[in-house]
N, CA, C and O atoms as a GROMACS GRO file, in nm:
protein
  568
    1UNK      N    1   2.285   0.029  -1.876
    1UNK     CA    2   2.191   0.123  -1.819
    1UNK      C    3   2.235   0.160  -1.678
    1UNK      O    4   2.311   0.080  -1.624
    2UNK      N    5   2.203   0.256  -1.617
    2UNK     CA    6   2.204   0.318  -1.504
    2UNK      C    7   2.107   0.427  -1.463
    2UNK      O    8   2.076   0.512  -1.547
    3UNK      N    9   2.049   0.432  -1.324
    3UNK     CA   10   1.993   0.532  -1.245
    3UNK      C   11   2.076   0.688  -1.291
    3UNK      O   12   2.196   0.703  -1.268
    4UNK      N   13   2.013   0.766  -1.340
    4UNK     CA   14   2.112   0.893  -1.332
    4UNK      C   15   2.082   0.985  -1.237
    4UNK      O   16   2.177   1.040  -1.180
    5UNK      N   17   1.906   1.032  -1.191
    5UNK     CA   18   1.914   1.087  -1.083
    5UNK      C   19   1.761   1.047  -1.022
    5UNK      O   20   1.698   0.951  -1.067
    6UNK      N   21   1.718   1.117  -0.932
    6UNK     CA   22   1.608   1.116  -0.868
    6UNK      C   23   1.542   1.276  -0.872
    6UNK      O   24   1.588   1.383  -0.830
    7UNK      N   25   1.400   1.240  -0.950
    7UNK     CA   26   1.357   1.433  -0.921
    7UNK      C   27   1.222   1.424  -0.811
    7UNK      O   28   1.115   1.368  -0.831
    8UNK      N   29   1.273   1.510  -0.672
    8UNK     CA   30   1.185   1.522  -0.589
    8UNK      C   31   1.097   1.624  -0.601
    8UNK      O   32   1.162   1.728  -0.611
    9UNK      N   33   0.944   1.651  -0.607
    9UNK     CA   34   0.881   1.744  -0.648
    9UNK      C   35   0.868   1.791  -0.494
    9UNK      O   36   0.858   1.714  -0.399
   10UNK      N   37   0.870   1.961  -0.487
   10UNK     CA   38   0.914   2.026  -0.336
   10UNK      C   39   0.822   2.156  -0.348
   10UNK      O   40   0.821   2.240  -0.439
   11UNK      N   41   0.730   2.148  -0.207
   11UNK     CA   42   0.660   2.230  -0.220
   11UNK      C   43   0.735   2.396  -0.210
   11UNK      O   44   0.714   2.487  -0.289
   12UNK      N   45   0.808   2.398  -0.111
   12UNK     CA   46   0.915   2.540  -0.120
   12UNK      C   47   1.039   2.527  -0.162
   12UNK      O   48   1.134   2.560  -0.091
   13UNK      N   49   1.045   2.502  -0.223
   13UNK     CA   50   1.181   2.571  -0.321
   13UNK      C   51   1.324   2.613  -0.203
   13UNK      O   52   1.412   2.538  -0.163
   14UNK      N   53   1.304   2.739  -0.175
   14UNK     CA   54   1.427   2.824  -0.051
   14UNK      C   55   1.453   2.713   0.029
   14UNK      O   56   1.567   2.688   0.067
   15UNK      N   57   1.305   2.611   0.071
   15UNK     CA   58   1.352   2.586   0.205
   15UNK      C   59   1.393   2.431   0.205
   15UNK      O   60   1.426   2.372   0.308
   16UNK      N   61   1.385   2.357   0.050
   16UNK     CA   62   1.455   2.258   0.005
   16UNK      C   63   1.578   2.261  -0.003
   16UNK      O   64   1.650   2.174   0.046
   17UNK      N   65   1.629   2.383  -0.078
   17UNK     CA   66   1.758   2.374  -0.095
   17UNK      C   67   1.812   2.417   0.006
   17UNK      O   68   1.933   2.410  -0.010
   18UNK      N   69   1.773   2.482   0.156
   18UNK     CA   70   1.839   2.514   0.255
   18UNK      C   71   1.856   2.352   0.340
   18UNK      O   72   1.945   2.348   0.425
   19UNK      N   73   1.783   2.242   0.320
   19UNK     CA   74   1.776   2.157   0.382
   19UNK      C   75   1.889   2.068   0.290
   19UNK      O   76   1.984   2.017   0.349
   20UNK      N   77   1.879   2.055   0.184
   20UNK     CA   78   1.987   1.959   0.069
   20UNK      C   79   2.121   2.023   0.055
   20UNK      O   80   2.215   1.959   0.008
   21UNK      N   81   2.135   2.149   0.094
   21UNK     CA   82   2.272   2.180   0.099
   21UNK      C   83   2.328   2.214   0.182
   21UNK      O   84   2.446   2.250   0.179
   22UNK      N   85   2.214   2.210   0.326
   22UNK     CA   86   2.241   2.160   0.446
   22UNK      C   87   2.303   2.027   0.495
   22UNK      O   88   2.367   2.023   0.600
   23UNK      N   89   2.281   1.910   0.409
   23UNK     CA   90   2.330   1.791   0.384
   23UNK      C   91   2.425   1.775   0.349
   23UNK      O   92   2.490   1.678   0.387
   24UNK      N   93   2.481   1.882   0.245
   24UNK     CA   94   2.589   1.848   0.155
   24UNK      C   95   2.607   1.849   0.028
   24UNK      O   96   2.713   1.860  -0.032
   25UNK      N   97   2.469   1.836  -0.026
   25UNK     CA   98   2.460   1.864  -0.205
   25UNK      C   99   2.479   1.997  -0.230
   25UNK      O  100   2.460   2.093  -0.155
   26UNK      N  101   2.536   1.991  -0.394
   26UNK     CA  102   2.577   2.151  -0.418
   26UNK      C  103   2.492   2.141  -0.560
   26UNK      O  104   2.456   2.046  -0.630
   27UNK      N  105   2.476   2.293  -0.570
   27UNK     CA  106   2.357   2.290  -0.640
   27UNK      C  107   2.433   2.335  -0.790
   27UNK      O  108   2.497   2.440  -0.800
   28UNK      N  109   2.419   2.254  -0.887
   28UNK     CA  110   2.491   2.231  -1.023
   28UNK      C  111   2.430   2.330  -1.104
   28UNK      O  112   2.505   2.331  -1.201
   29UNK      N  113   2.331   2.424  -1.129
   29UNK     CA  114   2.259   2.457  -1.198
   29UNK      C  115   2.101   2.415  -1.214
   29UNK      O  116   2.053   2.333  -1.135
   30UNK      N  117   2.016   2.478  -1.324
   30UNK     CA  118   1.874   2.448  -1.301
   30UNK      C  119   1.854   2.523  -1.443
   30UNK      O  120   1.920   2.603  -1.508
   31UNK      N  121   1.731   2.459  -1.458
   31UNK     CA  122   1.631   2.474  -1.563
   31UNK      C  123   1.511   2.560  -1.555
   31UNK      O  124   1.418   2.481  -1.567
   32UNK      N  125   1.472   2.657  -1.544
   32UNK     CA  126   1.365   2.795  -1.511
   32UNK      C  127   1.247   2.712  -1.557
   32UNK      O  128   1.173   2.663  -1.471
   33UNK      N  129   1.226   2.696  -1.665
   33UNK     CA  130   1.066   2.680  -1.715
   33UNK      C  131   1.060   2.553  -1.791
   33UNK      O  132   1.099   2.550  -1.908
   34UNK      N  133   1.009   2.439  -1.727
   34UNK     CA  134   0.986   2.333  -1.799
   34UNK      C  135   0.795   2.266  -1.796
   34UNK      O  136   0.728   2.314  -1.704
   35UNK      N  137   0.752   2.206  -1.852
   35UNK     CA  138   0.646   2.155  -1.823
   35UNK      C  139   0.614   2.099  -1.671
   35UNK      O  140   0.504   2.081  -1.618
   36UNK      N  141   0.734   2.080  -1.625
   36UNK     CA  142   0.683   2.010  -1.440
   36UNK      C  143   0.729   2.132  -1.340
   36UNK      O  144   0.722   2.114  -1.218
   37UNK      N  145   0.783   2.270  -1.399
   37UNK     CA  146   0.779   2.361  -1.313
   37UNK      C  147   0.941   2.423  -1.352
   37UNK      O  148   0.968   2.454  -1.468
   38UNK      N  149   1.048   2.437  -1.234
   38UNK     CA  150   1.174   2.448  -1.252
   38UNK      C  151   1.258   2.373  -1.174
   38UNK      O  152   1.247   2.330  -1.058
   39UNK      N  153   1.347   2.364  -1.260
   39UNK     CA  154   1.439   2.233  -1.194
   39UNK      C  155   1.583   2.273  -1.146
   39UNK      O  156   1.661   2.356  -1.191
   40UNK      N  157   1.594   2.181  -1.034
   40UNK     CA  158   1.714   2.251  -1.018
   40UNK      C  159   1.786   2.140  -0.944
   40UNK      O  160   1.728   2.085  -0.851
   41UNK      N  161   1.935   2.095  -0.986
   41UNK     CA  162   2.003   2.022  -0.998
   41UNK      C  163   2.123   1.981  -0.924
   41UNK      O  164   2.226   2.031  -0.969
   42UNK      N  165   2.138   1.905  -0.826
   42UNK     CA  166   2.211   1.880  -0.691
   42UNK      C  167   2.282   1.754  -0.687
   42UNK      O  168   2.220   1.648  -0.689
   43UNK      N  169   2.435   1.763  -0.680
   43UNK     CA  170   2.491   1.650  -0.631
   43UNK      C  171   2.572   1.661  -0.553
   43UNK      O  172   2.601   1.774  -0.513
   44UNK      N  173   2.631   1.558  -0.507
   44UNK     CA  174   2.694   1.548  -0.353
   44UNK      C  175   2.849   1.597  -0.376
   44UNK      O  176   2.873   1.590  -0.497
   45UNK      N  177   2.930   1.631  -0.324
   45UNK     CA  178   3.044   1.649  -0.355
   45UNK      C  179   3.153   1.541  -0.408
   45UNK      O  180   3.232   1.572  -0.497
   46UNK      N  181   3.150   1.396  -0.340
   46UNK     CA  182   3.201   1.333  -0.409
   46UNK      C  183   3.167   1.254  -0.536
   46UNK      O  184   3.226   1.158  -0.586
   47UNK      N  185   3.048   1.325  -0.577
   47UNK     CA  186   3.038   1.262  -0.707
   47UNK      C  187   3.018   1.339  -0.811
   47UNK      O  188   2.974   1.453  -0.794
   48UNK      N  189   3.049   1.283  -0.958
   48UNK     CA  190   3.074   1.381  -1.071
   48UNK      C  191   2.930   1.430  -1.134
   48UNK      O  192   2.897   1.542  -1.172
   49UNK      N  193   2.862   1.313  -1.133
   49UNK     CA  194   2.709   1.381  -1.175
   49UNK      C  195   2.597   1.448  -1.101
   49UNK      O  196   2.604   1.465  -0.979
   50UNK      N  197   2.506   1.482  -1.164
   50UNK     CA  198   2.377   1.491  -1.052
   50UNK      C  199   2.309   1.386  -1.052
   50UNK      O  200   2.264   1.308  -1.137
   51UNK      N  201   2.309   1.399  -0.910
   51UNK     CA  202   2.173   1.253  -0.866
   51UNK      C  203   2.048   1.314  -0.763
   51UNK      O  204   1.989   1.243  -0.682
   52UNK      N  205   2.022   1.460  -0.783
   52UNK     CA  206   1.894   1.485  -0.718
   52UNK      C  207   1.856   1.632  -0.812
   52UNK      O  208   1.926   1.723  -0.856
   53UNK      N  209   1.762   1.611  -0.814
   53UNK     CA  210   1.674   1.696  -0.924
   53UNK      C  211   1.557   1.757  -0.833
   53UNK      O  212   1.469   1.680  -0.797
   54UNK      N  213   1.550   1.909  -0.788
   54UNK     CA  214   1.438   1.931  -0.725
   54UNK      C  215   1.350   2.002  -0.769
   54UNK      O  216   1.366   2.123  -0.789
   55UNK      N  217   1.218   1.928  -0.796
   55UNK     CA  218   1.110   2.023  -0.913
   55UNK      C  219   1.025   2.071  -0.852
   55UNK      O  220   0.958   1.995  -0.783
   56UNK      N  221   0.985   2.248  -0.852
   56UNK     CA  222   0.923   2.272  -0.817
   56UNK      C  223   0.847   2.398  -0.868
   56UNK      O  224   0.908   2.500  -0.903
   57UNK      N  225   0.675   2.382  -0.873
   57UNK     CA  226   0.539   2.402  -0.930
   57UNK      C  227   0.478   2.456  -0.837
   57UNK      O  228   0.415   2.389  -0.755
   58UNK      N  229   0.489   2.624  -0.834
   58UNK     CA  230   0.385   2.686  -0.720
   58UNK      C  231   0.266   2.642  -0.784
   58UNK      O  232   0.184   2.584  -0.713
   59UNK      N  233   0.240   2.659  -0.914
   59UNK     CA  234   0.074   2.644  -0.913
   59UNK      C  235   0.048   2.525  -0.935
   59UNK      O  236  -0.063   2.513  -0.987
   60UNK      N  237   0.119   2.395  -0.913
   60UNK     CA  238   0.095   2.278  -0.895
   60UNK      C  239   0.012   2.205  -0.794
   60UNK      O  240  -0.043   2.270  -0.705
   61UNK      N  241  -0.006   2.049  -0.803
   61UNK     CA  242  -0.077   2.007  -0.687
   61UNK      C  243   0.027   2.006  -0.542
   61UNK      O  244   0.145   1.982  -0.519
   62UNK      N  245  -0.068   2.039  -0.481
   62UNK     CA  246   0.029   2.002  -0.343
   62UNK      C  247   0.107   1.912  -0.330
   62UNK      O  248   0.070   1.813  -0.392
   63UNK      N  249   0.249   1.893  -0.248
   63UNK     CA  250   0.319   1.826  -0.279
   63UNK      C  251   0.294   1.743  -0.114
   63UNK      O  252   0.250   1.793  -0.011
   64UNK      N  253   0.340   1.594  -0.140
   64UNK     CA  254   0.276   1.480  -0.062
   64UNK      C  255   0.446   1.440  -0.062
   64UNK      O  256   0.534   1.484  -0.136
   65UNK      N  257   0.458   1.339   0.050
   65UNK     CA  258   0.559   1.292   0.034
   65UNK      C  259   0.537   1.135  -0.045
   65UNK      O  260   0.634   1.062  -0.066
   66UNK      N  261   0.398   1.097  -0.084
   66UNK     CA  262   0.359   0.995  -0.196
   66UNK      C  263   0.432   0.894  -0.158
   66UNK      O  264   0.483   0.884  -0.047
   67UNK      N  265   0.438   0.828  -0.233
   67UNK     CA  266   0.508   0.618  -0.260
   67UNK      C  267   0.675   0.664  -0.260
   67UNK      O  268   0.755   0.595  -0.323
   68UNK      N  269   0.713   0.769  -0.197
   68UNK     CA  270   0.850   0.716  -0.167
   68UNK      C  271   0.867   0.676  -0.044
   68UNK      O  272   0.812   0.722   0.056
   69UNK      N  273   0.949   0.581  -0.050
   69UNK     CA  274   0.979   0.552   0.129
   69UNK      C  275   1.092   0.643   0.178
   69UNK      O  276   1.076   0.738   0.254
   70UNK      N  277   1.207   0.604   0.128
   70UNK     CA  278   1.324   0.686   0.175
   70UNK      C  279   1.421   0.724   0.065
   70UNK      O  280   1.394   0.668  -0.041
   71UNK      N  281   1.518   0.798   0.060
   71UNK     CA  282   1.671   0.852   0.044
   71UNK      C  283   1.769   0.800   0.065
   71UNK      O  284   1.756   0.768   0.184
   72UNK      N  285   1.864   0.767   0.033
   72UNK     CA  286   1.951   0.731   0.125
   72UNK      C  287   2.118   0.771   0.051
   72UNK      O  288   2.167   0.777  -0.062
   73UNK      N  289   2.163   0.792   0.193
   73UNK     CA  290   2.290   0.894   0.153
   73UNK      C  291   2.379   0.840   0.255
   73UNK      O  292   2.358   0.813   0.374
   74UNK      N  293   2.498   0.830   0.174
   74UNK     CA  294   2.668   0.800   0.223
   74UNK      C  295   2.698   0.888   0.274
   74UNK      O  296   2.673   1.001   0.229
   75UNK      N  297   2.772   0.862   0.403
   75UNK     CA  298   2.844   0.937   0.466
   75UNK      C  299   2.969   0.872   0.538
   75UNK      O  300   2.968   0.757   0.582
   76UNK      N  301   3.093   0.974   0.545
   76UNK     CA  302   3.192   0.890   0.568
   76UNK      C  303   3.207   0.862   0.747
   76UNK      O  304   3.251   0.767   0.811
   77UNK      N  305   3.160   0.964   0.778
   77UNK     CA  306   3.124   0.969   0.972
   77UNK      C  307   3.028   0.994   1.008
   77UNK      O  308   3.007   1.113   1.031
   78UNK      N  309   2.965   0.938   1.021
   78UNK     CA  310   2.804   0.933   1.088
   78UNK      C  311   2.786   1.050   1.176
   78UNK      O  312   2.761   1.166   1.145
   79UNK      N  313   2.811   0.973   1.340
   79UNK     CA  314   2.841   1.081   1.423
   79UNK      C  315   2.854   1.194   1.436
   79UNK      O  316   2.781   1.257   1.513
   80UNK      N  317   2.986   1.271   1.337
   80UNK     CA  318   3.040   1.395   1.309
   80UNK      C  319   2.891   1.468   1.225
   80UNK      O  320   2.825   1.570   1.244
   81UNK      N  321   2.885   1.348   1.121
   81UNK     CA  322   2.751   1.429   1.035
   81UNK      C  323   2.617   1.496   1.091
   81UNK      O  324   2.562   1.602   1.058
   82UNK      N  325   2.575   1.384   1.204
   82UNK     CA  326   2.486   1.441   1.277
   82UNK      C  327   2.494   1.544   1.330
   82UNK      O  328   2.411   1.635   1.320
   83UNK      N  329   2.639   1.548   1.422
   83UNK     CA  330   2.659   1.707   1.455
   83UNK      C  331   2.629   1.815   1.405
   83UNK      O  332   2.546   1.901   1.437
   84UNK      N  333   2.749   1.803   1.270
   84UNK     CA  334   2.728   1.931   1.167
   84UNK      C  335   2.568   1.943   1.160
   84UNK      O  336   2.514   2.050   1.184
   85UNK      N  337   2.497   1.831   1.128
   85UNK     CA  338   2.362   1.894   1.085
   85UNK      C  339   2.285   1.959   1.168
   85UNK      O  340   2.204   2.045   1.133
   86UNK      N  341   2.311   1.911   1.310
   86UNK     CA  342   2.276   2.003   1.457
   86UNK      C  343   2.257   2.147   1.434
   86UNK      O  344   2.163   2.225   1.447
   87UNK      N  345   2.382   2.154   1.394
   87UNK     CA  346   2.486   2.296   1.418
   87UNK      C  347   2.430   2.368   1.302
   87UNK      O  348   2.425   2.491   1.309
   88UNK      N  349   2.388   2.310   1.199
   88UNK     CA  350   2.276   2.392   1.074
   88UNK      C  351   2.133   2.402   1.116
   88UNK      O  352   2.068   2.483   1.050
   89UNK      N  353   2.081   2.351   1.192
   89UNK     CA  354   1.962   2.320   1.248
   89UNK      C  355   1.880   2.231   1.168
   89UNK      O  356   1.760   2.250   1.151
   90UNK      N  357   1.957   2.117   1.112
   90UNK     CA  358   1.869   1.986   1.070
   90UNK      C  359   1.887   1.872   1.151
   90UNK      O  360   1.982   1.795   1.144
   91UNK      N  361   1.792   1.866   1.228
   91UNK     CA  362   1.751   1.737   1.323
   91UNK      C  363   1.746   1.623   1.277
   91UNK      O  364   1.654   1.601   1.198
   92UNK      N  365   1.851   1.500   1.314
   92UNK     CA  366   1.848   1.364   1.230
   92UNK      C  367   1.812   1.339   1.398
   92UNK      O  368   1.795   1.420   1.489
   93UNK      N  369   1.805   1.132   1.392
   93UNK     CA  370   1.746   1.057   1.512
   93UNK      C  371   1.868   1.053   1.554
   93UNK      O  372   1.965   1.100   1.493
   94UNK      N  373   1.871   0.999   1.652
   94UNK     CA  374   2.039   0.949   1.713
   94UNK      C  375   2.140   0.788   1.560
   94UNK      O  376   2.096   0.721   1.466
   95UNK      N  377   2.246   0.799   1.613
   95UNK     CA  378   2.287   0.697   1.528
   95UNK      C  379   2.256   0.570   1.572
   95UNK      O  380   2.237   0.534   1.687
   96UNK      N  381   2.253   0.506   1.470
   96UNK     CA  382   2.229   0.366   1.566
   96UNK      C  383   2.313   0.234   1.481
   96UNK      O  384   2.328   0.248   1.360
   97UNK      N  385   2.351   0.143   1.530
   97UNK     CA  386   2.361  -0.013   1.437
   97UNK      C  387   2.293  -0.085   1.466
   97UNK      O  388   2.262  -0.136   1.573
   98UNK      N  389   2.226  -0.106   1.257
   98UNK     CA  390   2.112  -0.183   1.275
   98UNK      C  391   2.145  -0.327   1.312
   98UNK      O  392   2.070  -0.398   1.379
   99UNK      N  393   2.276  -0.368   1.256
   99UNK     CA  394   2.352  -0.509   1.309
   99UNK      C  395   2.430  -0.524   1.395
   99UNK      O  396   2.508  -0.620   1.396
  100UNK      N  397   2.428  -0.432   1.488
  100UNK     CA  398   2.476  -0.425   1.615
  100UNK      C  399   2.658  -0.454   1.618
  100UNK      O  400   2.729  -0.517   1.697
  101UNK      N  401   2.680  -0.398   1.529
  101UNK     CA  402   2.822  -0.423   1.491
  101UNK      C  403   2.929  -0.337   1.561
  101UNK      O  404   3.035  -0.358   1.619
  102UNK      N  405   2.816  -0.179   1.513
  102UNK     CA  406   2.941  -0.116   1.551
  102UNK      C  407   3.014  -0.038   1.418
  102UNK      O  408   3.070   0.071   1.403
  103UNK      N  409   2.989  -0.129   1.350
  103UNK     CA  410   3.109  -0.081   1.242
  103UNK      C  411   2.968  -0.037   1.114
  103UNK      O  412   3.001   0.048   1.031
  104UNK      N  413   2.868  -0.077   1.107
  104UNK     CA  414   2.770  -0.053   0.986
  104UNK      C  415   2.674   0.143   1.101
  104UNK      O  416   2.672   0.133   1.223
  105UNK      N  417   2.646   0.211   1.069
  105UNK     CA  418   2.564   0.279   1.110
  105UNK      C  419   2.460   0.367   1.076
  105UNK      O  420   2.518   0.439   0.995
  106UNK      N  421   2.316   0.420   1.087
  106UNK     CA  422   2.287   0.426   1.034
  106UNK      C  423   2.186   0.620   1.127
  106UNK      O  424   2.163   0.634   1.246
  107UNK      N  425   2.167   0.689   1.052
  107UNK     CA  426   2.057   0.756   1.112
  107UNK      C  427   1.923   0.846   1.033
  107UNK      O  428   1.946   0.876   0.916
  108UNK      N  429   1.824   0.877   1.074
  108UNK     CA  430   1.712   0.939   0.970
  108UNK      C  431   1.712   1.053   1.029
  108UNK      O  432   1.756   1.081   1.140
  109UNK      N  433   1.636   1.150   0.912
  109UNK     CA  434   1.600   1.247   0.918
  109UNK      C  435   1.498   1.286   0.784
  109UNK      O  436   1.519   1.240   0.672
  110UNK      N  437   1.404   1.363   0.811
  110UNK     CA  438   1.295   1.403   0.764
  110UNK      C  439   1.289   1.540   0.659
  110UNK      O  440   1.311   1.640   0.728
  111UNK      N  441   1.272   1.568   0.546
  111UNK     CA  442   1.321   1.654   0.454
  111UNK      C  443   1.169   1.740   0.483
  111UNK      O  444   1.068   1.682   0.522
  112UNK      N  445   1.179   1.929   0.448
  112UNK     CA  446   1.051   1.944   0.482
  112UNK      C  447   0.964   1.931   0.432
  112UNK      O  448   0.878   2.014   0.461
  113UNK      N  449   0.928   1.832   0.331
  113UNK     CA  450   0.787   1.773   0.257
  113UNK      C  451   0.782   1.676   0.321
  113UNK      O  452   0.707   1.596   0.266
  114UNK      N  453   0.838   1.626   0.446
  114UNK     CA  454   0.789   1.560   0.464
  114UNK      C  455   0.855   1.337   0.478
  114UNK      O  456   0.833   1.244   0.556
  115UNK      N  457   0.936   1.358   0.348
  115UNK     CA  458   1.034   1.253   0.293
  115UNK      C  459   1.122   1.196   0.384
  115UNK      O  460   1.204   1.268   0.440
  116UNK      N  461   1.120   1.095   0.402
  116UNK     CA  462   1.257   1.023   0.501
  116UNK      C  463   1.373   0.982   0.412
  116UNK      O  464   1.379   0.920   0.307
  117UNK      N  465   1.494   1.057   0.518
  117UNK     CA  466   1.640   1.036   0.444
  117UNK      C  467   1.711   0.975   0.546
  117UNK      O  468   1.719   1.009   0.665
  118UNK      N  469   1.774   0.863   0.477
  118UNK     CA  470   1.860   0.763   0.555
  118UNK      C  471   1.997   0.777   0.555
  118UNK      O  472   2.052   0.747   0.449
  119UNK      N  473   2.073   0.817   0.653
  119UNK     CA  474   2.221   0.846   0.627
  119UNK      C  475   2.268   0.668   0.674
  119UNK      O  476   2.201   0.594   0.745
  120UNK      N  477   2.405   0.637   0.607
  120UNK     CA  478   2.437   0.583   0.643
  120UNK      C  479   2.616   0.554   0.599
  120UNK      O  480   2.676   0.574   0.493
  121UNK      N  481   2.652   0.512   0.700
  121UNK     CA  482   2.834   0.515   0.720
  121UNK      C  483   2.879   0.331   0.739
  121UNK      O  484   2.855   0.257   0.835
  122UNK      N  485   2.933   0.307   0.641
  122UNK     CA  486   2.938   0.164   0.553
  122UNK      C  487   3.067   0.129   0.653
  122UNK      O  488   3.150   0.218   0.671
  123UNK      N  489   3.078   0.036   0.698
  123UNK     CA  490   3.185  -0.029   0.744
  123UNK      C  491   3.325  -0.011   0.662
  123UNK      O  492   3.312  -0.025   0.541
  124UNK      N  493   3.450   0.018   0.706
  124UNK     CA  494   3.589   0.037   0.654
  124UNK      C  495   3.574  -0.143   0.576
  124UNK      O  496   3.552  -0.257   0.616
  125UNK      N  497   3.608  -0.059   0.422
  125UNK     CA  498   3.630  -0.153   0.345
  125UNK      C  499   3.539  -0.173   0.262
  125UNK      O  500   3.575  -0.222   0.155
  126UNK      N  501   3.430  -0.151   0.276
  126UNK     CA  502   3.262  -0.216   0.197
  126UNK      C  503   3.293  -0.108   0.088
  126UNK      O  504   3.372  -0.014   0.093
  127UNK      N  505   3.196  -0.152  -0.030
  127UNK     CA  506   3.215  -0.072  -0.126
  127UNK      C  507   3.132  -0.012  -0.140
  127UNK      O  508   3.035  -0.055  -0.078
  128UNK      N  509   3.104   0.108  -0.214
  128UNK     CA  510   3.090   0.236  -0.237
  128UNK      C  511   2.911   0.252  -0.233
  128UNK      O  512   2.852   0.359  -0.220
  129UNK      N  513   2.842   0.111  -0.248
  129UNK     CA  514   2.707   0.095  -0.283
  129UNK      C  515   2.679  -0.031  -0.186
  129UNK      O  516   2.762  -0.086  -0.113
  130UNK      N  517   2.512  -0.073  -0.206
  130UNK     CA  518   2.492  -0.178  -0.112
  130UNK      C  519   2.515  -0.284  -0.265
  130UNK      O  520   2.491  -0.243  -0.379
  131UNK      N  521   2.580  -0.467  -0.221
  131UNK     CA  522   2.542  -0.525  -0.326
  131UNK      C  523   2.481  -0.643  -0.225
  131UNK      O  524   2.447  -0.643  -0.107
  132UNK      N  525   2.484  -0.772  -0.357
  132UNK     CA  526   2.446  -0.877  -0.330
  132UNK      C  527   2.497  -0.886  -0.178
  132UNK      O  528   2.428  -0.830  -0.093
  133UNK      N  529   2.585  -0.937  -0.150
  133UNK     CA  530   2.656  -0.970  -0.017
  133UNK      C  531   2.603  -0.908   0.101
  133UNK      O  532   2.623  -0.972   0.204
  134UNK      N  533   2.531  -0.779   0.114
  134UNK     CA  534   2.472  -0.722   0.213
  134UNK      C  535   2.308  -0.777   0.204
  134UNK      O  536   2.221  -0.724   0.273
  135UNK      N  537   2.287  -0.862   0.133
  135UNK     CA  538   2.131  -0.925   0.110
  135UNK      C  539   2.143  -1.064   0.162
  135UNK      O  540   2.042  -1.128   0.193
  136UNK      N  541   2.263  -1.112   0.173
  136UNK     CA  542   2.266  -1.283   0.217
  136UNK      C  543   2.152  -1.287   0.271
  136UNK      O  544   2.101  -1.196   0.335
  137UNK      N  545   2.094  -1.422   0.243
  137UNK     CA  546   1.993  -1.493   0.342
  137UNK      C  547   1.837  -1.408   0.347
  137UNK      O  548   1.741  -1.422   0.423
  138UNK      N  549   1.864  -1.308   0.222
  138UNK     CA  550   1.715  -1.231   0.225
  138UNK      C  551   1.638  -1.250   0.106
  138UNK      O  552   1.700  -1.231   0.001
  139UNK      N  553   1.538  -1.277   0.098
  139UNK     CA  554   1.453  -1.270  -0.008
  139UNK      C  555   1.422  -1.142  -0.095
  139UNK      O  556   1.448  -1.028  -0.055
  140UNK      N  557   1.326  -1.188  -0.298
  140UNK     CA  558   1.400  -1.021  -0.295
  140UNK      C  559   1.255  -0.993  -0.288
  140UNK      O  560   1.157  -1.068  -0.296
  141UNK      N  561   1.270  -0.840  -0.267
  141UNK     CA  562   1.186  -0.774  -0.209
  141UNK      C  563   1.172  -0.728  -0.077
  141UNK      O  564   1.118  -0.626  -0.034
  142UNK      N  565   1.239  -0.836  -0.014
  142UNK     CA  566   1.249  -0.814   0.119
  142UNK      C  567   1.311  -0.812   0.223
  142UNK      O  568   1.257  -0.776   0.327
   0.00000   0.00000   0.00000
């Protein structure tokens, strides 16, 4: 088994995908008329599938940013990324290390429903995802 994507329900449409491909996702195609509205289908450049699905229902309920906490997205230069997103006019926080390393970094930014997205730039060498080894000494859940 595996995660295949995530579908965020978005109250504007234009101004989702100006913000997600402001990021970097490219938009794969979409689905016009389904029971949860229309869908439309985004993945990042270095990867082969889609992993963000954005559904959206004008005559739906308002859209909340609900029981998600965050996003979170690879990036290979932090720093640089923040820039670029400057320079599009998407405002992330400053970068920071949460382990004061140096080498792990991390920064947020706010999608316009509302949603927090976590960039983060993995130390040279770490692999491609978080695993066990980045949990040492933590309980789960927490």
């Amino acid at each position: 088994m595996r995660t295949l994507h995530v579908g965020l329900r978005v109250a504007d449409l234009g101004r989702s995908l100006a913000f997600y491909t402001g990021l970097g996702y490219e938009v794969l195609g979409g689905v016009p008329e389904t029971e949860f509205g229309s869908l439309t289908m985004l993945k990042l450049p270095g990867d082969e599938f889609v992993s963000l699905e954005l559904v959206h229902d004008p005559a739906g309920d308002p859209v909340t940013a609900g029981g998600l906490n965050h996003l979170v997205v690879q990036v290979e230069a932090l720093h640089e990324t923040v820039a670029r997103l400057a320079a599009r006019g998407i405002e992330a926080g400053p970068p920071g290390s949460p382990d004061g390393s140096g080498d792990l970094w991390t920064a947020w930014l706010t999608d316009p429903d509302g949603r927090r997205v976590e960039l983060v730039q993995w130390p040279a060498g770490h692999p491609a995802g978080m695993t066990a080894a980045d949990l040492s000494g933590q309980s789960p859940g927490g």
